[in-house]
C-alpha angles and dihedrals in degrees: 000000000000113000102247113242122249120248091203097087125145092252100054086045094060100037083063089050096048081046090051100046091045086056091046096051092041084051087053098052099046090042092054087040093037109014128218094313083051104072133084132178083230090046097042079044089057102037090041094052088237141102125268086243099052086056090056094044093052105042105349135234122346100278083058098048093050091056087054096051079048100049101043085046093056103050095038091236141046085256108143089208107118115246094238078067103047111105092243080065099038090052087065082079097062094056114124097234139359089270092053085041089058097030075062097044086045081060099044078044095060093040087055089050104047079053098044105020100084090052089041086058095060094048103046095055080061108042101095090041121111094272111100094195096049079050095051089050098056092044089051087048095058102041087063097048094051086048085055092057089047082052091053093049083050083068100032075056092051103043105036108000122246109287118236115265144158104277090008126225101341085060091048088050091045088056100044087047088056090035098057092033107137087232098069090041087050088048100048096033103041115008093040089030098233122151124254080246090063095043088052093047092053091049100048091053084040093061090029092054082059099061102024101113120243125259 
């Protein structure tokens, strides 16, 4: 009997990942024109040139769709490496002392940001709205990000140690989550009208101030 061909060829690999990056970018266009309540799995079908089912086959239903236009956001590529591996995140490690270490995540804050923020916007304004699934992203969004600021006190820990302060390191935990949070930098950069220079100015003397010893 013939040996029956695989389906699993380069090609076709790469034929599903042009498809999925083509309804991702279409997803990002109708969500910052439309916003969450905007989109549609017809419309992003549409938008995209593609079926609705190819939509679901590729990523999956909107809530799904709206993740991989964040995640892809957030990191700046389709790149399935996770940001805590990525070598910006890996140089916080080389900073002299913990106020230089947080001076240097201020400045990968405000890049995530300038990449995320846009999309976050739109979500958040959202998030306590009737739609569960648009809930449960935001509630997944923000628990990453609070497990990559856990990441990024793992290497504060391993290259200068955490400094001793009231509550430890839970309570330090507890301040960088509130600090970074895309809401302050929503409310200083686009609703106040401050740069991203200045932004990244304030955060980094915010999370210095932390750590700074006392005199």
């Amino acid at each position: 009997m013939a040996k029956r061909r695989s389906y699993d060829s380069p090609a076709r690999r790469e034929a599903a990942r042009a498809t999925r990056a083509s309804i991702i970018a279409a997803a990002r266009e109708i969500l910052l024109a439309g916003g969450y309540d905007g989109m549609t799995v017809a419309r992003l079908a549409d938008t995209a040139g593609v079926s609705p089912q190819t939509v679901y086959n590729s990523i999956g239903g909107k809530a799904q769709v709206v993740k991989a236009v964040y995640d892809v956001m957030l990191a700046g590529d389709d790149d399935p490496t996770p940001m805590s591996q990525r070598p910006a995140f890996l140089a916080l490690s080389t900073s002299s002392d913990p106020e230089a270490f947080f001076r240097a995540y201020a400045h990968l804050s405000r890049l995530i940001f300038e990449r995320v923020g846009p999309l976050l916007g739109v979500l958040l304004q959202g998030g306590s709205g009737g739609d569960a699934d648009l809930r449960a992203l935001v509630t997944t969004i923000e628990g990453e990000r609070r497990t990559g600021n856990g990441h990024a006190l793992d290497r504060l820990e391993e290259s200068h140690g955490i400094p001793d302060l009231p509550g430890g390191r839970a309570r330090l935990h507890d301040i960088v989550w509130t600090l970074t949070a895309p809401e302050v930098a929503d409310r200083l950069i686009r609703q106040c009208g401050w740069s991203p220079d200045d932004y990244e100015t304030w955060l980094g003397d915010q999370l210095a101030a932390v750590v700074r010893p006392a005199k």
